[in-house]
SEMAR-76454 format. One line per field, with one value per residue (C-alpha): residue in three letters; x, y, z. Coordinates in steps of 0.001 Angstrom, whole numbers, padded with zeros to 6 digits. Layout:
N
rest	(ALA,...)
xx	(X,...)
yy	(Y,...)
zz	(Z,...)
END
This chain:
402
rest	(UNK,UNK,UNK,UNK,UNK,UNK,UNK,UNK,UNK,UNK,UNK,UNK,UNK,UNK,UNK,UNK,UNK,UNK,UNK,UNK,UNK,UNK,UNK,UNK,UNK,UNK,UNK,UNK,UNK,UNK,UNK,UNK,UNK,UNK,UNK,UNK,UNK,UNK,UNK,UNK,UNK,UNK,UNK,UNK,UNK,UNK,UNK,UNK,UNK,UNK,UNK,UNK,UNK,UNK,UNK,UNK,UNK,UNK,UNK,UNK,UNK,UNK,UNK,UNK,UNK,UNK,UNK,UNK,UNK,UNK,UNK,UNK,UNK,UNK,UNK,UNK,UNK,UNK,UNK,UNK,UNK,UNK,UNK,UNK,UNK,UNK,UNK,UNK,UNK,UNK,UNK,UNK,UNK,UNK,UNK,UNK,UNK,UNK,UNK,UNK,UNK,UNK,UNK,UNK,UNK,UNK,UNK,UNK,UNK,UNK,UNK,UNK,UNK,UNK,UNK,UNK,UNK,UNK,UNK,UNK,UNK,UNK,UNK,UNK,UNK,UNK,UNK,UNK,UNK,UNK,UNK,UNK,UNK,UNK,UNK,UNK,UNK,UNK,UNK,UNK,UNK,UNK,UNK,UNK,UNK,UNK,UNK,UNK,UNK,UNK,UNK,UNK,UNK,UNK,UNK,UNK,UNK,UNK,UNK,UNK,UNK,UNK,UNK,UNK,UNK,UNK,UNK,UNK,UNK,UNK,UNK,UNK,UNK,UNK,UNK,UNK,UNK,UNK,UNK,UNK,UNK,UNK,UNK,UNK,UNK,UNK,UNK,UNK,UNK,UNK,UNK,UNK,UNK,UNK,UNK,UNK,UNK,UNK,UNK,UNK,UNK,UNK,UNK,UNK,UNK,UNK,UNK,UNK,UNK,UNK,UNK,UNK,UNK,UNK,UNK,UNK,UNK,UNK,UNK,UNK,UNK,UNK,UNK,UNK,UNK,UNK,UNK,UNK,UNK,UNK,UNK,UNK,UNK,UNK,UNK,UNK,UNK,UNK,UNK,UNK,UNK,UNK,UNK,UNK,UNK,UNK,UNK,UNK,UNK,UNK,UNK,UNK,UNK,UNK,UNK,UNK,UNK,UNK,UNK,UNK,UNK,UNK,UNK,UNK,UNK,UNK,UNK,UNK,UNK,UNK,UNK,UNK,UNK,UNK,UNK,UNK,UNK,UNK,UNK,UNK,UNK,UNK,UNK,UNK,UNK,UNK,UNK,UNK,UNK,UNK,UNK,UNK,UNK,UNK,UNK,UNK,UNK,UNK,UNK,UNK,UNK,UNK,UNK,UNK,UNK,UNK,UNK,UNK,UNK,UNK,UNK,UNK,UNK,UNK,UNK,UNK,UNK,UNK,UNK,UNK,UNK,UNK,UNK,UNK,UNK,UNK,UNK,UNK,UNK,UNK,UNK,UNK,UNK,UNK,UNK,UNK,UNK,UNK,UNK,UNK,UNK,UNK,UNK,UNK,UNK,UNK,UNK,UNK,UNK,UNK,UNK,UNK,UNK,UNK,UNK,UNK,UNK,UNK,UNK,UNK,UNK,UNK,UNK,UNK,UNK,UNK,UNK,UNK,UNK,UNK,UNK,UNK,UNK,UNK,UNK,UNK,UNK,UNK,UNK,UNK,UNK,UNK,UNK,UNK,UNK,UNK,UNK,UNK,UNK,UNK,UNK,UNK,UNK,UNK,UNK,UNK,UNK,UNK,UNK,UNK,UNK,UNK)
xx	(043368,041096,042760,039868,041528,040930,037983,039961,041360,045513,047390,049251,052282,050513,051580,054120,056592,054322,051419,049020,048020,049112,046057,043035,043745,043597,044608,046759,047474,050442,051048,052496,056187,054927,055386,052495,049629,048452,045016,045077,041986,040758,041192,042116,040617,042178,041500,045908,047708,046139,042820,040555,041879,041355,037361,036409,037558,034148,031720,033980,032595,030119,028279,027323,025154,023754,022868,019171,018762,020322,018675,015047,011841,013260,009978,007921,010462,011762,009577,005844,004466,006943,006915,008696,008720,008040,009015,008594,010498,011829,015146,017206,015776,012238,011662,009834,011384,010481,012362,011340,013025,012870,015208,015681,017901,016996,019458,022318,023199,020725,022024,019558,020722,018932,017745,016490,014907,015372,012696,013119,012410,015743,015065,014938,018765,018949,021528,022477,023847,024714,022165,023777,020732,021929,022694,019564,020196,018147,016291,018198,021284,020161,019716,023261,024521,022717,024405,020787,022091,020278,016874,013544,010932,010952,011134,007928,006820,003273,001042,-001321,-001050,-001775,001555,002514,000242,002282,005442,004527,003366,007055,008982,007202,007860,012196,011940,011004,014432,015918,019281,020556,024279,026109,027674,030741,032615,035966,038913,042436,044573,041853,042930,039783,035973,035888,037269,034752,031467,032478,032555,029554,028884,030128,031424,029921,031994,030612,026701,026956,028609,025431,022879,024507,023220,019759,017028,016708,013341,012051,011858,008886,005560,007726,005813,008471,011332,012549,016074,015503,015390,012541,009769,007478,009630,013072,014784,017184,017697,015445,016421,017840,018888,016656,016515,014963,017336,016636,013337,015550,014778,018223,018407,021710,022488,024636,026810,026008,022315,021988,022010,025462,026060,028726,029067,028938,032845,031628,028813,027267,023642,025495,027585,024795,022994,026541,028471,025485,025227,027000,028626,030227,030708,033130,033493,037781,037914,041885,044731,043153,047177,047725,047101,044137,044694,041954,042092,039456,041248,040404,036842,035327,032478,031870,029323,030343,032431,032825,034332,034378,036375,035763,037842,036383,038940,037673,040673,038098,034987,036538,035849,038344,037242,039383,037040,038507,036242,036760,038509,035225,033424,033629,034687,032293,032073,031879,036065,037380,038320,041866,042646,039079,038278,035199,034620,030859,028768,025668,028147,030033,026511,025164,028690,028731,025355,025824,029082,027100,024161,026185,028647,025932,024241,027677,028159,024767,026687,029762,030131,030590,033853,032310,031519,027892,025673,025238,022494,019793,021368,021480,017830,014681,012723,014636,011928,008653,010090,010716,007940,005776,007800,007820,003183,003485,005493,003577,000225,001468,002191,-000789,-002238,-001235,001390,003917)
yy	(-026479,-028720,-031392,-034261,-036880,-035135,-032352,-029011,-026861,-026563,-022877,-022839,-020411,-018822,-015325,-013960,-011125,-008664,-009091,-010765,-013921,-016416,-018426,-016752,-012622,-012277,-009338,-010017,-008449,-007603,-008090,-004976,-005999,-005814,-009674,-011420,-012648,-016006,-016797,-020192,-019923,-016898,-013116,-010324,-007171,-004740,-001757,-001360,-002159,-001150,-002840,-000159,000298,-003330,-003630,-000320,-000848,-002972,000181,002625,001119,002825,-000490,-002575,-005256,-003985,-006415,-007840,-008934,-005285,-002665,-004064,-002605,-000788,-000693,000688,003308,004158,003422,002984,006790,007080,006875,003485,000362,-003150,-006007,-009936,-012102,-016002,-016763,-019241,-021837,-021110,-019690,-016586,-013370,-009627,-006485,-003132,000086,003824,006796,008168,010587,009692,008903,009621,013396,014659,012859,010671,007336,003781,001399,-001804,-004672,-008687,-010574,-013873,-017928,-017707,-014398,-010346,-009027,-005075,-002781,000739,002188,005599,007571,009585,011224,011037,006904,005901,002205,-000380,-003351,-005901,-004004,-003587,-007213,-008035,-006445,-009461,-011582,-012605,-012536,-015475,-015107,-017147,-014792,-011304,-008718,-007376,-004216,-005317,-001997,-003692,-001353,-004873,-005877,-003353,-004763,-008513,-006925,-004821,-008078,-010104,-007298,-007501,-010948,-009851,-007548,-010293,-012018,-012608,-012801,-014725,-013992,-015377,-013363,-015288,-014126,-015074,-014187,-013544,-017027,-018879,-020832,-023560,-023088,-024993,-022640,-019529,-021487,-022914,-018993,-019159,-015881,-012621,-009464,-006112,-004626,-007818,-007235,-003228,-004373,-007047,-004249,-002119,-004542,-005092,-004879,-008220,-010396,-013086,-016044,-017501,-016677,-014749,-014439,-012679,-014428,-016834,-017985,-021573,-020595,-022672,-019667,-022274,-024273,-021917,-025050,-022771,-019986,-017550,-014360,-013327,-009702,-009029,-005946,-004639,-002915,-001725,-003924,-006600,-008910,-009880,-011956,-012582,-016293,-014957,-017379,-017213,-016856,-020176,-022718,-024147,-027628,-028440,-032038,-031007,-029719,-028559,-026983,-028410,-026354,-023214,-024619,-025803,-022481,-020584,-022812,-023020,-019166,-017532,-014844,-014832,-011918,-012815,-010265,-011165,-009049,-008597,-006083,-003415,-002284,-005467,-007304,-009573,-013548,-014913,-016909,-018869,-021985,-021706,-023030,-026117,-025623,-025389,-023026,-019865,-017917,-014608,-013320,-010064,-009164,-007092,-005504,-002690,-000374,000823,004116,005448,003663,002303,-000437,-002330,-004150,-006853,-009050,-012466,-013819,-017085,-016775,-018333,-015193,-012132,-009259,-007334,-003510,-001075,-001196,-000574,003207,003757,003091,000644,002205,003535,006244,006558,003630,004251,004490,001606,-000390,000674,-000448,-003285,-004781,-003406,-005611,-008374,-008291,-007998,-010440,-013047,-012208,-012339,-015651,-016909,-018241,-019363,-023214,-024178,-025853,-029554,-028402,-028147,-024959,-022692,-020247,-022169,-021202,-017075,-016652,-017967,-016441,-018072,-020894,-018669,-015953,-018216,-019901,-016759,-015237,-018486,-018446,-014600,-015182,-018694,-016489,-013604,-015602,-017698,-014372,-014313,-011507,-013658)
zz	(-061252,-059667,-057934,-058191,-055664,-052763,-054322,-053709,-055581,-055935,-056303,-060115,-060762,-063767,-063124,-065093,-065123,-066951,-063845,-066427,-065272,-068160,-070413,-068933,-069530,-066284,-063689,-060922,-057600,-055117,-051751,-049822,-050798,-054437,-055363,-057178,-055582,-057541,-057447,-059118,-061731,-060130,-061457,-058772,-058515,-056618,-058005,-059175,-062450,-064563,-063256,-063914,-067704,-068937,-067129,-068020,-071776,-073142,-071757,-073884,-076852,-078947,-079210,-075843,-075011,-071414,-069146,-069559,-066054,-064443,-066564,-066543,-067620,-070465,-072672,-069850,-069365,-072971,-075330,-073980,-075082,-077648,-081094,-082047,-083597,-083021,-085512,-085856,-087849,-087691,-087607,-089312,-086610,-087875,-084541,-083972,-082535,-082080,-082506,-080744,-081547,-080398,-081056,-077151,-075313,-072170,-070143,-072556,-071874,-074031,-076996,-079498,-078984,-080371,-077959,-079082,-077364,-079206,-077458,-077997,-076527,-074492,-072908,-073873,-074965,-074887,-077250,-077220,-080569,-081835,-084174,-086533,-088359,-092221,-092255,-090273,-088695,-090611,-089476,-090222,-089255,-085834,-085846,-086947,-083898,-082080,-083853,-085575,-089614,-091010,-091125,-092692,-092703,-092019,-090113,-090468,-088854,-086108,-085774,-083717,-080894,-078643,-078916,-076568,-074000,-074648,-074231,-070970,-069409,-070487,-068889,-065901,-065696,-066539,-063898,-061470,-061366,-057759,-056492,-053157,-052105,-049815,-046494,-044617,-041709,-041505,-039129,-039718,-039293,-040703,-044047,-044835,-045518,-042159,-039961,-041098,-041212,-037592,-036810,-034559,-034017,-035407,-034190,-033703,-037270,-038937,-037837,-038862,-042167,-041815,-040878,-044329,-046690,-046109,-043429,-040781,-041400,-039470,-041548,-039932,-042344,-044605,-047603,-050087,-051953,-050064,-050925,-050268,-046824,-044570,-043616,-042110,-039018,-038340,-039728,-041149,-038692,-037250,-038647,-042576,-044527,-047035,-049100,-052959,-055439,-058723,-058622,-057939,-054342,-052668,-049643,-048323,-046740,-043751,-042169,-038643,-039482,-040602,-037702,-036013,-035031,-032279,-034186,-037250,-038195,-041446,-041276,-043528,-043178,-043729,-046411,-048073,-048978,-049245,-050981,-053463,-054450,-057268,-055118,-051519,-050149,-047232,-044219,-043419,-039714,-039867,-039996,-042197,-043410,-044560,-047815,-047076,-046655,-048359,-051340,-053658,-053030,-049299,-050402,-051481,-053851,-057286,-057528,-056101,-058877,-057130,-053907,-052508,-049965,-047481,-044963,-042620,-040812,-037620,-037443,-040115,-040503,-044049,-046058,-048501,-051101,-053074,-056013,-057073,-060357,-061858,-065344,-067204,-065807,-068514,-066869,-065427,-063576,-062300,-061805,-058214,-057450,-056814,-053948,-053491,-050164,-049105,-046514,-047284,-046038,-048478,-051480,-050593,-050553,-053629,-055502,-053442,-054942,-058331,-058353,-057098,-059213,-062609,-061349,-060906,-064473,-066171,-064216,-066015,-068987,-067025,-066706,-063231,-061710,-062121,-065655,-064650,-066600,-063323,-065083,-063526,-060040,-061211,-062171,-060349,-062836,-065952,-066726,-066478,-068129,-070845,-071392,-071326,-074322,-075891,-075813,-076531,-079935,-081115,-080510,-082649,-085167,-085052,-085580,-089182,-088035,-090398)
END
């Protein structure tokens, strides 16, 4: 709960007996003498009780939504070449939409699966669903698993083979969305915001753990995405971590990148791009046997709705990882292994930013801790992406397509 006089948060006793934290569904942790670990509005990860069970369960579905800003570039990959079908319609908005469809087993084990694409003004939502060969899927059945049931016009089936041109060019335009996380160093014994961004420099475990996520970059003339970081004066540091994955640019805003001030207690440069991303990744350098200190409250901002923790052991070159989510954030995978250490460097990176990046698209609808809409903040790309589908579908149906 947010305590508004004096703009931090406060720790509630909202875990119960049963390890559930009470109201939100939440999961809850243990320290090492097994008593609970509250997390005022925050859910723990640890990768115990029962955490893997409860994220895993919404993949075990037949029927999932996959996540439109992850898996990009599905028409490109699944259905340009193949036979399939593309549909337009209005909904019950009078606004238009299109529907693309293809029977695929790629990527499914060799097993015929649907995979359908709703383009519409808001964005491009993507569905898997099982194909059973005697009760075909219809149309309009498909588009009741989007939740689009009430319809003015439509769908009707486009066989302009141009279409496939329009969509090509939208998808390119999805697959352009950028992510910025932020990367704090923090010491054992520190308890405020304060005390890690006044962390002037790191140590060596914090700059390989650095060096892991992404290449360095000097900032000056950098001509790639940019963060909100200055590429023209050094105003904000000299050097960043930049790296591509799955198509998608990442630069991390690490902590003592970003310049220090001796007069300035709280940092406020570095808190400024931090304190402003969706997900802090926060680098705790303490006893690697013991149950990490950090907690959510420990920060002041009301953007960031994700923490990962990370705790490298030096006996064995292992990282920890705890993940505290804010309870307006659905849950989101992959789970944590059991126990969530990692002994390979390369794997623990790749799971690292796959957290990350669906954490920050399942954040999209999330309403921030001010009760400020913090999708603008996920996607760069949101407004152009938009507006292009938006001309695509008005000049299809100017076409006389409907």
């Amino acid at each position: 709960m947010k305590d508004k006089s004096c703009g931090e948060e406060r720790e509630e006793e909202k875990t119960g007996g049963s390890g559930v934290v009470a109201g939100g569904g939440g999961l809850a942790s243990c320290d090492c003498e097994g008593k609970p670990q509250n997390a005022g509005r925050f859910r723990v990860e640890t990768g115990e009780r029962g955490d893997i069970d409860e994220l895993s369960s919404p993949l075990n579905s037949p029927i999932h939504l996959e996540n439109p800003e992850f898996q990009t570039r599905w028409y490109f990959k699944y259905f340009m070449g193949k036979l399939h079908q593309n549909y337009i319609g209005l909904d019950g908005d009078k606004e238009p939409f299109l529907l693309s469809v293809v029977v695929t087993d790629a990527n499914n084990h060799n097993v015929p699966q649907y995979r359908a694409i709703l383009w519409r003004k808001t964005g491009a939502k993507k569905i898997c669903l099982p194909y059973n060969p005697s009760k075909p899927q219809t149309v309009k059945g498909i588009l009741g698993h989007f939740d689009l049931e009430k319809l003015e016009r439509g769908p009707k089936e486009i066989f302009d083979p141009e279409i496939q041109k329009e969509l090509l060019v939208l998808e390119e335009q999805e697959g352009s969305v950028n992510f910025k996380i932020g990367v704090l160093y923090a010491k054992d014994g520190q308890t405020t915001d304060d005390d890690f961004y006044s962390n002037e420099d790191g140590s060596e475990e914090f700059y390989n753990f650095v060096d892991l996520l992404g290449e360095r970059i000097k900032l000056k003339g950098w001509d790639k995405f940019k963060a909100g970081l200055d590429v023209k004066s050094n105003t904000t540091g000299e050097e960043s971590v930049y790296t591509i994955y799955e198509g998608h640019e990442i630069m991390f805003h690490v902590s003592t990148f970003l310049p220090f001030s001796r007069e300035n207690k709280q940092q406020v440069e570095r808190k400024r791009h931090i304190g402003n991303d969706i997900v802090n990744i926060v680098f705790l350098e303490c006893d690697p046997d013991k149950t990490p200190s950090f907690k959510p409250s420990m920060m002041k901002t009301r953007f960031t709705h994700i923490f990962l923790v990370v705790v490298h052991n030096p006996k064995n070159n292992s990282y920890r990882l705890t993940v505290f989510s804010e309870e307006s954030v659905p849950l989101f995978g992959p789970p944590l292994p059991v126990p969530p250490v990692f002994f390979d460097p390369d794997e623990f990176r790749d799971f690292l930013l796959v957290k990350n990046l669906l954490g920050q698209a399942m954040s999209g609808s999330a309403v921030g801790r001010g009760g400020d809409m913090i999708g603008e903040h996920v996607l760069e790309s949101d407004l152009p992406l938009h507006s292009h589908m938006w001309q695509t579908l008005l000049h299809l149906s100017s076409l006389g397509v409907l």
